[in-house]
OpenMM code with the backbone's topology and positions (N, CA, C; nanometers):
from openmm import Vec3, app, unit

residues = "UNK UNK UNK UNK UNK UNK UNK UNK UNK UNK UNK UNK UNK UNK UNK UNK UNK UNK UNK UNK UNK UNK UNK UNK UNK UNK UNK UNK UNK UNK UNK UNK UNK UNK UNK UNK UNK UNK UNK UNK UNK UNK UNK UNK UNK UNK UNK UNK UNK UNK UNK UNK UNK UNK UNK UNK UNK UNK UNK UNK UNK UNK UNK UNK UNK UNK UNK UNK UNK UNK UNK UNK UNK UNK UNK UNK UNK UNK UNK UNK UNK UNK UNK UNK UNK UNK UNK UNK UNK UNK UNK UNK UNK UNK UNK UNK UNK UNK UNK UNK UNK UNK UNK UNK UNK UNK UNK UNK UNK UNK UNK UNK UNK UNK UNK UNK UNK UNK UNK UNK UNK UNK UNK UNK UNK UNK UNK UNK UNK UNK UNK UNK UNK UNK UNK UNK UNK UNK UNK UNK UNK UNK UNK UNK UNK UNK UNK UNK UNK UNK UNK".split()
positions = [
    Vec3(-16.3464, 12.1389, -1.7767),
    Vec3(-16.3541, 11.9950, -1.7700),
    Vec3(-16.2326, 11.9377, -1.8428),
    Vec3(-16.1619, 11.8433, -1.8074),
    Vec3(-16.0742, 11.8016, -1.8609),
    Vec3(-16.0884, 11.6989, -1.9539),
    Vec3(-15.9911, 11.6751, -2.0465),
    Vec3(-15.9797, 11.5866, -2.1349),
    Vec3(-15.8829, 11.5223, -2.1439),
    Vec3(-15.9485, 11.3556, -2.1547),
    Vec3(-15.8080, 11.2513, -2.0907),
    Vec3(-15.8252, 11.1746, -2.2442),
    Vec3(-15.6982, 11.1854, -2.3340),
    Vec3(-15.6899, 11.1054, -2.4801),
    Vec3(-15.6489, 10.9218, -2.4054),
    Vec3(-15.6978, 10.8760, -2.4612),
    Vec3(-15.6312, 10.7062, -2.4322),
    Vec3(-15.6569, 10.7009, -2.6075),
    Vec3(-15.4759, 10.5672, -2.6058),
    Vec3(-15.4807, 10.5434, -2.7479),
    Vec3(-15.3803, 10.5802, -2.7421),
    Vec3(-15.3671, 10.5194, -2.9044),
    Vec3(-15.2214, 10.6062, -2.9543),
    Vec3(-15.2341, 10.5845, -3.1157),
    Vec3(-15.0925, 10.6055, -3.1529),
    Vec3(-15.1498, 10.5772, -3.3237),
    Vec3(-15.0578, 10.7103, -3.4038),
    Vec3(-15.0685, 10.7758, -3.5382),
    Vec3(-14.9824, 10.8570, -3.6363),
    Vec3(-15.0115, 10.9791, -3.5542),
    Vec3(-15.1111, 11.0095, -3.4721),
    Vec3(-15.0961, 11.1244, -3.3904),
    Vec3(-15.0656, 11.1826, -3.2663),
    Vec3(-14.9747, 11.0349, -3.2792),
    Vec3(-14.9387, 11.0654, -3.0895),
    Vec3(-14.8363, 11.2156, -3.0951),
    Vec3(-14.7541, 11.1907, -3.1352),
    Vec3(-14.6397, 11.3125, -3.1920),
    Vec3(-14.7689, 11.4688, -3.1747),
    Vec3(-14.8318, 11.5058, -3.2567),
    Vec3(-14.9428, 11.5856, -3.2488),
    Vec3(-14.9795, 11.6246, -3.1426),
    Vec3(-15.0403, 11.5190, -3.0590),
    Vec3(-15.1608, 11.5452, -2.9271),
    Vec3(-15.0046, 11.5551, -2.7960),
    Vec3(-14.9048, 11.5241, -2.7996),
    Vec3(-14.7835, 11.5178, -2.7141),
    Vec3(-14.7339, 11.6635, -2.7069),
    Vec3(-14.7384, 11.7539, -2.8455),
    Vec3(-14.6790, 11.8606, -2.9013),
    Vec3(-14.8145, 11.9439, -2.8719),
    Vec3(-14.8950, 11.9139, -2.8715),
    Vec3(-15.0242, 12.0388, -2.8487),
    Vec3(-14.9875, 12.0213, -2.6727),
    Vec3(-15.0298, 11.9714, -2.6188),
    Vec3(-15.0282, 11.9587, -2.4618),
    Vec3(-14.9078, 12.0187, -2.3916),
    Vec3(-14.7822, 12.0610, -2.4462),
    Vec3(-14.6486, 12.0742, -2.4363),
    Vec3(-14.6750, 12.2126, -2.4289),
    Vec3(-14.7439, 12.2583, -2.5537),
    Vec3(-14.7321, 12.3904, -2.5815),
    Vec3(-14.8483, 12.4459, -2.5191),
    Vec3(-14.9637, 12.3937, -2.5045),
    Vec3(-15.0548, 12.4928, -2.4670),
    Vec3(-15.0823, 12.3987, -2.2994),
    Vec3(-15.0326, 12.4231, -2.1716),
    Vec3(-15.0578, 12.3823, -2.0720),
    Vec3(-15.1496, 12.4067, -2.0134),
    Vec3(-15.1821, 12.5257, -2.0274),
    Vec3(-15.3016, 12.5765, -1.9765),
    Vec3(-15.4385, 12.4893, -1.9697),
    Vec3(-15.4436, 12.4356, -2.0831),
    Vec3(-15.5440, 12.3314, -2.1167),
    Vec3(-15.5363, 12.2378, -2.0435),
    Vec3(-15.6410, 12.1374, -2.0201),
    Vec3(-15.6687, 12.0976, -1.8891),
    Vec3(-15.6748, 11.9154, -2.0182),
    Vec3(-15.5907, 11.8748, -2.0699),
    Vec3(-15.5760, 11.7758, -2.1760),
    Vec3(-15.5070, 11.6816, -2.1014),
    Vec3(-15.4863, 11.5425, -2.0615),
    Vec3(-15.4182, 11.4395, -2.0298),
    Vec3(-15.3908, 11.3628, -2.1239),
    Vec3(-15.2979, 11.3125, -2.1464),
    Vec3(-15.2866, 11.2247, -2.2735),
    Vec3(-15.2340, 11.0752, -2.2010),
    Vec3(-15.3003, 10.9484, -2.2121),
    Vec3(-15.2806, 10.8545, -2.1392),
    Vec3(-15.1818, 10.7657, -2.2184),
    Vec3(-15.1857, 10.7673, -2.3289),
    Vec3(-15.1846, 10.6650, -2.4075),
    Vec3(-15.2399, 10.5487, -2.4485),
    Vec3(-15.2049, 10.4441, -2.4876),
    Vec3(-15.2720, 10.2781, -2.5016),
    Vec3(-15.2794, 10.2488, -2.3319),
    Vec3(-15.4048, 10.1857, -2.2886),
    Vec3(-15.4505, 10.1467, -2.2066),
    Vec3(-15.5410, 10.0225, -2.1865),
    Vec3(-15.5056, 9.9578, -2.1132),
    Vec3(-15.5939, 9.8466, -2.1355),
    Vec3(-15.6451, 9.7616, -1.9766),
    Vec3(-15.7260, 9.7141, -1.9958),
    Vec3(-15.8041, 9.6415, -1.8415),
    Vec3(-15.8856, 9.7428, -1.7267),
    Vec3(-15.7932, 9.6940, -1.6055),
    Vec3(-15.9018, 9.7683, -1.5536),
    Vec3(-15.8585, 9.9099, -1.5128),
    Vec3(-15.7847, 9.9870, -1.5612),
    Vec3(-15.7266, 10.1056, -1.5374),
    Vec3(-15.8303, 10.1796, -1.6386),
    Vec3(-15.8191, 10.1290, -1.7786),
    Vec3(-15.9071, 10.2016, -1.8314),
    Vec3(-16.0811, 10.1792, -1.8196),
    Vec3(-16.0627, 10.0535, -1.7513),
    Vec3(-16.2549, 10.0669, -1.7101),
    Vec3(-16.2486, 10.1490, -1.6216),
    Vec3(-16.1609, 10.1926, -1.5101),
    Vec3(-16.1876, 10.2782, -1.3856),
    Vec3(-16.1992, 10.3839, -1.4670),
    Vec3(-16.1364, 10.4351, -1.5670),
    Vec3(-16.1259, 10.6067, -1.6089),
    Vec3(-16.2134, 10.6254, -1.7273),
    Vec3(-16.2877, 10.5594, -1.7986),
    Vec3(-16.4260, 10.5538, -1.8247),
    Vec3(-16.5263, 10.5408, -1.7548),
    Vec3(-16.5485, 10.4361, -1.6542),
    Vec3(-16.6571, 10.4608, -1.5868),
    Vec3(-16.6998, 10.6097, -1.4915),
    Vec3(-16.5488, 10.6622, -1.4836),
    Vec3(-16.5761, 10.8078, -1.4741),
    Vec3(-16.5671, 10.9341, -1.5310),
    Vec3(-16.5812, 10.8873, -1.6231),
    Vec3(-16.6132, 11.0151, -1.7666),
    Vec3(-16.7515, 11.0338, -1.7934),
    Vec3(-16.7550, 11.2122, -1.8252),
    Vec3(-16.8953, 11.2015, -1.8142),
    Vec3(-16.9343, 11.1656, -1.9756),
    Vec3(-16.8285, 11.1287, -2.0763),
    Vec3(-16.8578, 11.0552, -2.1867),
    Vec3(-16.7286, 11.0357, -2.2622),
    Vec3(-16.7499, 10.9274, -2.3356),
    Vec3(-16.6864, 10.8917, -2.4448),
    Vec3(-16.7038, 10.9560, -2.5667),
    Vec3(-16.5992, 10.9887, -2.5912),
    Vec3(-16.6212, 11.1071, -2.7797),
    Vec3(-16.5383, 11.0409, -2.8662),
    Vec3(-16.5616, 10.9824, -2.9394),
    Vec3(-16.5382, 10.8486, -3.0477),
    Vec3(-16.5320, 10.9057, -3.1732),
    Vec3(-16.4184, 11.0018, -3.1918),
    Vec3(-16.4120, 11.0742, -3.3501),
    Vec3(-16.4004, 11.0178, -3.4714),
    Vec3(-16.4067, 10.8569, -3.4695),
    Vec3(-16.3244, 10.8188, -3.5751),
    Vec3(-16.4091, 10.8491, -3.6917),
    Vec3(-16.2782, 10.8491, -3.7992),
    Vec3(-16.3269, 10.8815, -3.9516),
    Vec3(-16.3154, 10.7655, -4.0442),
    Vec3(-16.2527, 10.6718, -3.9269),
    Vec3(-16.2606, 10.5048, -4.0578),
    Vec3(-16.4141, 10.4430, -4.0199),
    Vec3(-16.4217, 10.3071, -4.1067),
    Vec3(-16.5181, 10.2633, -4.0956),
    Vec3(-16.5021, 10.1637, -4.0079),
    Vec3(-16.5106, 10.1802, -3.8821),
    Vec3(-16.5306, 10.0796, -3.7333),
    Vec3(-16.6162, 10.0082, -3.7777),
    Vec3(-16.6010, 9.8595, -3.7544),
    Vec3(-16.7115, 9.7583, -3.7944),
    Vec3(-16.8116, 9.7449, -3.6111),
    Vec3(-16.7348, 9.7075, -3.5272),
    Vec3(-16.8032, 9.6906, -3.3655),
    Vec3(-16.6291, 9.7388, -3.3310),
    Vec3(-16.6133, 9.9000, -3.2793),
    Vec3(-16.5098, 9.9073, -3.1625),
    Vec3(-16.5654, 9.8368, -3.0487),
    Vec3(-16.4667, 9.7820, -2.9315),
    Vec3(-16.4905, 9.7512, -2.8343),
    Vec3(-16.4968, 9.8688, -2.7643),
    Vec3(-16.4212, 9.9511, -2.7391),
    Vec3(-16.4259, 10.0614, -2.6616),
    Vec3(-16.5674, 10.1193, -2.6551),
    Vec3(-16.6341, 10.0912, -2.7668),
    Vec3(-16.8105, 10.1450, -2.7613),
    Vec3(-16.9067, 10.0481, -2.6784),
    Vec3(-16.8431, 9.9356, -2.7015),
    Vec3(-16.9230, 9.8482, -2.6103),
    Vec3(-16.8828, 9.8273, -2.4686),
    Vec3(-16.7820, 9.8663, -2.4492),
    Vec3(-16.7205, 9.8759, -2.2726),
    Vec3(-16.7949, 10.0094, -2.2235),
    Vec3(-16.7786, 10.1343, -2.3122),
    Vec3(-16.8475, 10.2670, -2.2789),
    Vec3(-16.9940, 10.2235, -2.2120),
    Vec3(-17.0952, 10.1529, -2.3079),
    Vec3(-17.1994, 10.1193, -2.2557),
    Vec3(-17.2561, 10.0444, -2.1450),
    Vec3(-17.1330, 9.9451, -2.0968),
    Vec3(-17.1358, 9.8524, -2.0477),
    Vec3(-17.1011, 9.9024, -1.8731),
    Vec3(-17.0600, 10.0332, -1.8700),
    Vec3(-17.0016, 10.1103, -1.7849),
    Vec3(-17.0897, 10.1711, -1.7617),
    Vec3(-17.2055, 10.2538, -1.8189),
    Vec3(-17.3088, 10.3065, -1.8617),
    Vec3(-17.2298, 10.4812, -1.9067),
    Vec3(-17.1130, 10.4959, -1.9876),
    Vec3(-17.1309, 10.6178, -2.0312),
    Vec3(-17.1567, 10.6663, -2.1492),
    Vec3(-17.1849, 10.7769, -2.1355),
    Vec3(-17.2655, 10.7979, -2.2676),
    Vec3(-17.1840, 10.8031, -2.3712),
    Vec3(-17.1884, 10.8374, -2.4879),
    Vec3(-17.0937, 10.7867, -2.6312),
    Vec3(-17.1508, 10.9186, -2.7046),
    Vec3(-17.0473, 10.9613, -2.7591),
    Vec3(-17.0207, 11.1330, -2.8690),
    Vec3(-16.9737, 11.1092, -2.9839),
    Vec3(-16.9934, 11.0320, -3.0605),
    Vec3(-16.9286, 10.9884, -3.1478),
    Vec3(-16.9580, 11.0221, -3.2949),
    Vec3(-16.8878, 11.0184, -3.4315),
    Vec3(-16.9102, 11.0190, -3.5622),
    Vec3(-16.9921, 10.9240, -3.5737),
    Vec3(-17.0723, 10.9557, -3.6776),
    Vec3(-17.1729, 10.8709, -3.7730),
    Vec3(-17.1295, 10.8243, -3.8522),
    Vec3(-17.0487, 10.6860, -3.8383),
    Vec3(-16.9477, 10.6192, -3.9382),
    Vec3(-16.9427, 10.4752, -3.9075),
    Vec3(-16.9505, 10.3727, -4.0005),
    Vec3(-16.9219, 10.2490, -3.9808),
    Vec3(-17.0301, 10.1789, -3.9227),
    Vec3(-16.9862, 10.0942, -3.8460),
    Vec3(-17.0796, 10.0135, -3.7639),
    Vec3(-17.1773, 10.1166, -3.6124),
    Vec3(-17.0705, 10.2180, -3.5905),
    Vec3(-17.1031, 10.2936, -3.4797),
    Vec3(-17.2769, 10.3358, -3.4465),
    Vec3(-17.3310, 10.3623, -3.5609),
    Vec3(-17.4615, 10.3630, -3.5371),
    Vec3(-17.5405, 10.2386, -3.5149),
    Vec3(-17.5298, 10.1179, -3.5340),
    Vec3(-17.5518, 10.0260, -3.4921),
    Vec3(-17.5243, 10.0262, -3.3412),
    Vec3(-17.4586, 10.0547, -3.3192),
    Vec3(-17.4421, 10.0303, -3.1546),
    Vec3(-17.4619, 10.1289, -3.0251),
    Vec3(-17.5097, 10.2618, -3.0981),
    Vec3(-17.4940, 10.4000, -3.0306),
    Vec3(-17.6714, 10.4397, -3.0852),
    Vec3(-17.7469, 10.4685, -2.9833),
    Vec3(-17.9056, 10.4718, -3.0134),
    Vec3(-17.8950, 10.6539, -3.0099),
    Vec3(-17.9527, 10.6916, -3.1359),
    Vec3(-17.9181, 10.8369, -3.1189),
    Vec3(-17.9826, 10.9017, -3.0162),
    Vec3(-17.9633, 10.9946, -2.9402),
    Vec3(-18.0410, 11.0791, -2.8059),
    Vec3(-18.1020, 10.9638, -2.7044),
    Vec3(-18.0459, 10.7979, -2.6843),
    Vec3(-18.1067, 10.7428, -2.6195),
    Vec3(-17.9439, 10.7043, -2.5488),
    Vec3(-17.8623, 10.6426, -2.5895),
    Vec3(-17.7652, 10.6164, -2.5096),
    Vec3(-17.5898, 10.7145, -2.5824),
    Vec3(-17.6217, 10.7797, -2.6874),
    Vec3(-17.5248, 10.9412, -2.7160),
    Vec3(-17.5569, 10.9634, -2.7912),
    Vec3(-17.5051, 11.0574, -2.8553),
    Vec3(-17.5353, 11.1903, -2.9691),
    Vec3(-17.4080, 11.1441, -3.0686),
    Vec3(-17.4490, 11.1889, -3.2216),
    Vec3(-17.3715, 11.1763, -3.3618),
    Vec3(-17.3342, 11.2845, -3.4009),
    Vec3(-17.1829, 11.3332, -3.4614),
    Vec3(-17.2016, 11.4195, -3.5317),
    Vec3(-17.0991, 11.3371, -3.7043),
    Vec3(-17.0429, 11.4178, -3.7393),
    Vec3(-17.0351, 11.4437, -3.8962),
    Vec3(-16.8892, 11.3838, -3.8797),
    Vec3(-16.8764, 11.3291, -3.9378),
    Vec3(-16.7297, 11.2129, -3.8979),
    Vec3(-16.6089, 11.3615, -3.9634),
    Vec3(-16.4989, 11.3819, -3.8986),
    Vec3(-16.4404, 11.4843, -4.0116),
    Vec3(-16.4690, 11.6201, -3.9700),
    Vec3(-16.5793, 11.6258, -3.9003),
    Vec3(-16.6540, 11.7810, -3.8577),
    Vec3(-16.6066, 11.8246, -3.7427),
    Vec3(-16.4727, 11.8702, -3.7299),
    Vec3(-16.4386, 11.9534, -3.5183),
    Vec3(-16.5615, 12.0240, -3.5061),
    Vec3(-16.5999, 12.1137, -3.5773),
    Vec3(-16.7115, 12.2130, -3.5580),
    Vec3(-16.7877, 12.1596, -3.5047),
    Vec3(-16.8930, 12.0195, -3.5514),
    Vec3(-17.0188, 11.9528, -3.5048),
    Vec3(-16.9661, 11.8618, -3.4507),
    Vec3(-16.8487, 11.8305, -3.3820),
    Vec3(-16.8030, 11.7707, -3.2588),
    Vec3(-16.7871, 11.8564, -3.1369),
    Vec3(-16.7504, 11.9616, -3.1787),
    Vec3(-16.7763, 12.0761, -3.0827),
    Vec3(-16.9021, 12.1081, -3.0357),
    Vec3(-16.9715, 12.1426, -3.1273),
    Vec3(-17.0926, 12.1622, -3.0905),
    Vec3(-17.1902, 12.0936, -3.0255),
    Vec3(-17.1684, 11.9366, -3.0727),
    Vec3(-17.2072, 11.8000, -3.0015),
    Vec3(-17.1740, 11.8123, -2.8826),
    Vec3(-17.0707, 11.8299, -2.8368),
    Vec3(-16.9919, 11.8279, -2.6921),
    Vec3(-17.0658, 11.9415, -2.5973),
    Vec3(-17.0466, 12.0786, -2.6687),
    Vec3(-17.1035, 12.1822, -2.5635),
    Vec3(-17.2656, 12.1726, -2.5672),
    Vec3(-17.3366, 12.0648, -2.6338),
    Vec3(-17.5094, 12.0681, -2.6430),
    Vec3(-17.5058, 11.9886, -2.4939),
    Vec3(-17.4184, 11.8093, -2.4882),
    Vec3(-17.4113, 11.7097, -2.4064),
    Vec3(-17.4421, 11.7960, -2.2657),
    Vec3(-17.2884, 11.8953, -2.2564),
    Vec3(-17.2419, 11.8833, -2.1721),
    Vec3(-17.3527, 12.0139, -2.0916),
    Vec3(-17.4147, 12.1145, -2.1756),
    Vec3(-17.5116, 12.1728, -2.1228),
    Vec3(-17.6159, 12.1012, -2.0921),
    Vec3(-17.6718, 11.9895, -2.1063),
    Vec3(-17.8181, 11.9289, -2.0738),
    Vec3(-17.7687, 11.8406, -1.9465),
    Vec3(-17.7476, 11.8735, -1.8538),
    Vec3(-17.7089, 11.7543, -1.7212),
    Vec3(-17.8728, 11.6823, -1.7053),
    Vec3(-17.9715, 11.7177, -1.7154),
    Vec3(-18.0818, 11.6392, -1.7021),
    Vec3(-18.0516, 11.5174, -1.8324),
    Vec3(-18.0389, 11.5835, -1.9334),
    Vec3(-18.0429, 11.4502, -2.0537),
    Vec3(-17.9124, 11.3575, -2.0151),
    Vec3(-17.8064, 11.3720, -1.9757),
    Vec3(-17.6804, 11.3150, -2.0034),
    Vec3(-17.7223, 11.2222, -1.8415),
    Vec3(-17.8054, 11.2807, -1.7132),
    Vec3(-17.7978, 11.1565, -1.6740),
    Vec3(-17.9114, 11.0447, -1.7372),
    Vec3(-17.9786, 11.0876, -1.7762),
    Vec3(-18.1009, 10.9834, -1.9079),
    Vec3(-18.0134, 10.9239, -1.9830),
    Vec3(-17.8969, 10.9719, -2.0507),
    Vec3(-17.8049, 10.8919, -2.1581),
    Vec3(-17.7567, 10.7856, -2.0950),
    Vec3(-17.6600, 10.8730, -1.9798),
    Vec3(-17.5919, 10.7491, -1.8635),
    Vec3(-17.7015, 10.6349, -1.8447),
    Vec3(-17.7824, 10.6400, -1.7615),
    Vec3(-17.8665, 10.5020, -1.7365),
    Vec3(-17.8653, 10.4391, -1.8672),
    Vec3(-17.9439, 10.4911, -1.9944),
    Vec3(-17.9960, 10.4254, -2.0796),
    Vec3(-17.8582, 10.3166, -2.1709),
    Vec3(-17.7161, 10.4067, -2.1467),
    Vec3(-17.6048, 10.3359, -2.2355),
    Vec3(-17.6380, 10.1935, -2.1024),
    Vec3(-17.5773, 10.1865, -1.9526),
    Vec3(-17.5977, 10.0986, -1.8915),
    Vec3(-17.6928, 9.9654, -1.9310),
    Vec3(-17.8397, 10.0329, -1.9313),
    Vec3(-17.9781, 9.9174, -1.9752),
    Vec3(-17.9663, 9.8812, -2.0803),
    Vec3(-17.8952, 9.9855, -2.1828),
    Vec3(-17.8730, 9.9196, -2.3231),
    Vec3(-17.7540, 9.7938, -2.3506),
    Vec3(-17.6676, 9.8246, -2.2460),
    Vec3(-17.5558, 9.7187, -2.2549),
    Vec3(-17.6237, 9.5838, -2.2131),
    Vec3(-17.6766, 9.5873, -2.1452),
    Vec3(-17.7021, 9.4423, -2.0492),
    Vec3(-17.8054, 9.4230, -2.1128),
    Vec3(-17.9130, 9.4629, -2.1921),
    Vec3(-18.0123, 9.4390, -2.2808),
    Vec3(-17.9376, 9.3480, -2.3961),
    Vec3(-17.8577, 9.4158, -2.4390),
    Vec3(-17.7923, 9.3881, -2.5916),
    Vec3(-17.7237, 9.3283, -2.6153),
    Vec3(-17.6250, 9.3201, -2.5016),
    Vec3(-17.4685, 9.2567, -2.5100),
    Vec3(-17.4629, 9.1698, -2.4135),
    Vec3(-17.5156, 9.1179, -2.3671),
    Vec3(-17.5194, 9.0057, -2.2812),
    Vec3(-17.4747, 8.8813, -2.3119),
    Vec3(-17.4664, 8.7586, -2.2486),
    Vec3(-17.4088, 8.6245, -2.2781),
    Vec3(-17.5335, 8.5633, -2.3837),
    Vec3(-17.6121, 8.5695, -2.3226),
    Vec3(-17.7273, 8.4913, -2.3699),
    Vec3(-17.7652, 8.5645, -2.5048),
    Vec3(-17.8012, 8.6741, -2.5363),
    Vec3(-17.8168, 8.7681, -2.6390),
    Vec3(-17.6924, 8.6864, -2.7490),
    Vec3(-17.5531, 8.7331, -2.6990),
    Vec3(-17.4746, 8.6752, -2.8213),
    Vec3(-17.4668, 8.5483, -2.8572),
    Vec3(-17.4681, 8.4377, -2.7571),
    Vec3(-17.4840, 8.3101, -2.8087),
    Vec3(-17.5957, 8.2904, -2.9027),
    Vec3(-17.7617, 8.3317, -2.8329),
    Vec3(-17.8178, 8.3382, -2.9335),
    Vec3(-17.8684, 8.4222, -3.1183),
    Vec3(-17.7601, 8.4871, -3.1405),
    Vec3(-17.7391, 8.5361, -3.2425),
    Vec3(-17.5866, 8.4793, -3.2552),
    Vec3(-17.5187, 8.4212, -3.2192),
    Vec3(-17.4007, 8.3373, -3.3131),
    Vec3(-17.4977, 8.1907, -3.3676),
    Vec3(-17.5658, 8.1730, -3.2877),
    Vec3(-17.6157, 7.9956, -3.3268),
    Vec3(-17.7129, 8.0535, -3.4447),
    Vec3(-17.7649, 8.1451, -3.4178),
    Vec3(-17.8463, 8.1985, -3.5437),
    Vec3(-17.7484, 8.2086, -3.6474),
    Vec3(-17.6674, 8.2959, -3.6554),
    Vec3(-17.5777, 8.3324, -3.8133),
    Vec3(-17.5028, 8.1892, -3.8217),
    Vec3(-17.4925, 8.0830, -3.7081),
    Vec3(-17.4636, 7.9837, -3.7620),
    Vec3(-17.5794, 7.8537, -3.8443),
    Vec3(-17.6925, 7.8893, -3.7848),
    Vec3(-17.7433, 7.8240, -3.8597),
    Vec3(-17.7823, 7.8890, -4.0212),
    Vec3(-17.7780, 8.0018, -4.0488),
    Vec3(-17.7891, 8.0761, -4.1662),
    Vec3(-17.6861, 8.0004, -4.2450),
    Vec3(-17.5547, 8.0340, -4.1555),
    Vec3(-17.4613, 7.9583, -4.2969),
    Vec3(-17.4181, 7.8134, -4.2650),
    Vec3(-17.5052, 7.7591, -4.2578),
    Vec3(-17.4865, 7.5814, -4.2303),
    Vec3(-17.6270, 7.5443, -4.3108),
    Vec3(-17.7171, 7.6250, -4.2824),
    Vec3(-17.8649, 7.5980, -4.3599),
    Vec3(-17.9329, 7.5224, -4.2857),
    Vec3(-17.8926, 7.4817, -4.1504),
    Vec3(-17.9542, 7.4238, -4.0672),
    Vec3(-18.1028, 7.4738, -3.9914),
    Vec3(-18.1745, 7.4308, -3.9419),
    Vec3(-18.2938, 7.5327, -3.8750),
    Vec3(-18.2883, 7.5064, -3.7389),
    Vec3(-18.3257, 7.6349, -3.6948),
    Vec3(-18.3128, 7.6824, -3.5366),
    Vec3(-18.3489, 7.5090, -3.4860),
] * unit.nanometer
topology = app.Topology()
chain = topology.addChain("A")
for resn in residues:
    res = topology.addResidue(resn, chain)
    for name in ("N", "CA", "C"):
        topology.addAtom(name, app.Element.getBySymbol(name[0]), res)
């Protein structure tokens, strides 16, 4: 199965120099991507693997993943669990851990019954959660919190 990096950042040099040298590997490296090139090449992944080791407050890329309906592989860091339902729309591992990202990956990618359950559920979870109406009504809320106003 191949692996397509989008992004860029202190390790482009790295992931440019691994792919160079080891071809064999079936690695694409896209770079920064944005619109609808990268909704087309997510919506056909059979997931998003979200390694980060900072503290993400809301990536967007997690909320487009869902919104696409794919499933999400990601560290247990930051805001990310907030937005990633464990074994309902992806799987967590150990922010820092290749090992239990590895292992995360080859559990996913062996269960094709669960991962299409993930797929639907990231989908229902997006349009449940993230919707127009959903966010307006939680901005007018945190606005009335800090105005002191009542609903």
């Amino acid at each position: 199965m191949p692996l397509h990096i989008i992004g860029d950042g202190p390790l482009t040099a790295d992931v440019s120099a691994f792919i160079k040298n080891h071809p064999e590997q079936k690695v694409i490296f896209h770079g920064r991507m944005e619109g609808d090139q990268k909704i087309r090449l997510l919506s056909n992944a059979s997931a998003l693997v979200f390694p980060s080791e900072c503290y993400e407050n809301c990536p967007y890329i997690i909320l487009e993943s869902l919104a696409v309906g794919t499933p999400i592989l990601a560290s247990r860091t930051g805001g990310i669990p907030e937005l990633v339902s464990e074994d309902k729309t992806g799987v967590f591992f150990a922010p820092g851990n290749s090992d239990a990202m590895a292992n995360c990956m080859l559990r996913f990618f062996e269960a094709k019954d669960e991962w299409l359950t993930l797929r639907q559920n990231a989908r229902d979870e997006a349009l449940r959660r993230f919707n127009k109406k959903e966010g307006l009504e939680r901005l007018e809320h945190l606005f009335a919190i800090v105005t002191r106003r009542p609903l």
